[in-house]
N, C-alpha and C positions, 0 to 999 in steps of 0.2 A: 482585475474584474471580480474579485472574490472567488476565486475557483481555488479549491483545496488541494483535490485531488485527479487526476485523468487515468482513466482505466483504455487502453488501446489493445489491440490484437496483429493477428496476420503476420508476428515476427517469427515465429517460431521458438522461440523460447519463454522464459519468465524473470522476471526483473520487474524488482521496484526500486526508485530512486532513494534516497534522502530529498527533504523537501530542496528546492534548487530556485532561486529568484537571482535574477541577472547573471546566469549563469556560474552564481557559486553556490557554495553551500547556504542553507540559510533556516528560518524557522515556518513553520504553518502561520505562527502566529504575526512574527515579520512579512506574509505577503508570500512565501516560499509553497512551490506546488512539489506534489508528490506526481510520479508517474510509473505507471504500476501495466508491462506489457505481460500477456497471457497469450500467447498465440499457437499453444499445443492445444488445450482442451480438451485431450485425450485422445490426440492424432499421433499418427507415428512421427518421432522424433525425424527431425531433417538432418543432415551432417551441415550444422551451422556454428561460428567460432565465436565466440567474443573476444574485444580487444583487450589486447594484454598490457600493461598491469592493469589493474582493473582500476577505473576510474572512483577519482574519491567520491563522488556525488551516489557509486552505484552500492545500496543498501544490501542487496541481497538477488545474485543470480545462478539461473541452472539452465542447462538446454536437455533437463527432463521432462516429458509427459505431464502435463500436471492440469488441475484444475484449483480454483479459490472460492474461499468461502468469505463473504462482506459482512459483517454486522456492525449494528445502526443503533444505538441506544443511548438515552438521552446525554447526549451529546458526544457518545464515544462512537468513533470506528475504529473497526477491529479488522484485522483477517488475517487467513490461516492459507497458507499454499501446499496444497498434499497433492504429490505424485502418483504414477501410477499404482505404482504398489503400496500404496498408504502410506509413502513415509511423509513426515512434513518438512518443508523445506523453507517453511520462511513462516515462523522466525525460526530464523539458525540456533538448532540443538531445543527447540522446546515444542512442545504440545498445544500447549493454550493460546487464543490467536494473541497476536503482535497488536497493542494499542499504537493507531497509526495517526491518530489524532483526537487532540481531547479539546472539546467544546462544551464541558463539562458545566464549566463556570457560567458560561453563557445560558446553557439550557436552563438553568438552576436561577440567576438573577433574572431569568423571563416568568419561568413560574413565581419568585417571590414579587414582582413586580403585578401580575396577574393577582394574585392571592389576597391582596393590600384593596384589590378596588374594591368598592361595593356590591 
């Protein structure tokens, strides 16, 4: 149905996927959705596990405190998952957010198709 990405709560943790269509790994661009749970927000951490090994599909998780930040620009999503204590946690080991999908092209051959009319 065209859906990129699902943002869900009430897990208690934080986890985003790799994008995943028919239950494997896959592309954004292949039809593959992202799923991206947030369900601390800045609540007290619950004593919840995740399954061990960790699944190939799952991108990046913690069962820290945390909240995310979404950015939206011509044709990029972006985000950044920072814990309580400022640190960030996704993406793993960096500061600036994580491109989680680039629609870039697309944003760009609409303005040039736009641009062309009269």
């Amino acid at each position: 149905h065209g859906v990129d990405i699902v943002f869900a709560g009430n897990d208690h943790v934080y986890e985003r996927t790799f994008p995943i269509k028919n239950d494997a790994l896959s592309t954004v661009e292949s039809g593959g959705v992202i799923y991206v749970t947030n369900g601390q927000s800045g609540g007290k951490a619950a004593s919840y596990s995740f399954i061990n090994p960790i699944p190939e599909w799952s991108a990046v998780r913690s069962s820290l405190s945390s909240y995310v930040h979404l950015y939206i620009d011509h044709g990029l999503m972006s985000l950044i998952a920072i814990d309580a204590q400022g640190n960030v946690i996704d993406p793993v080991g960096g500061v600036e957010p994580a491109v989680i999908i680039d629609r870039s092209a697309e944003y760009i051959d609409a303005d040039s198709d736009s641009a062309s009319e009269p």
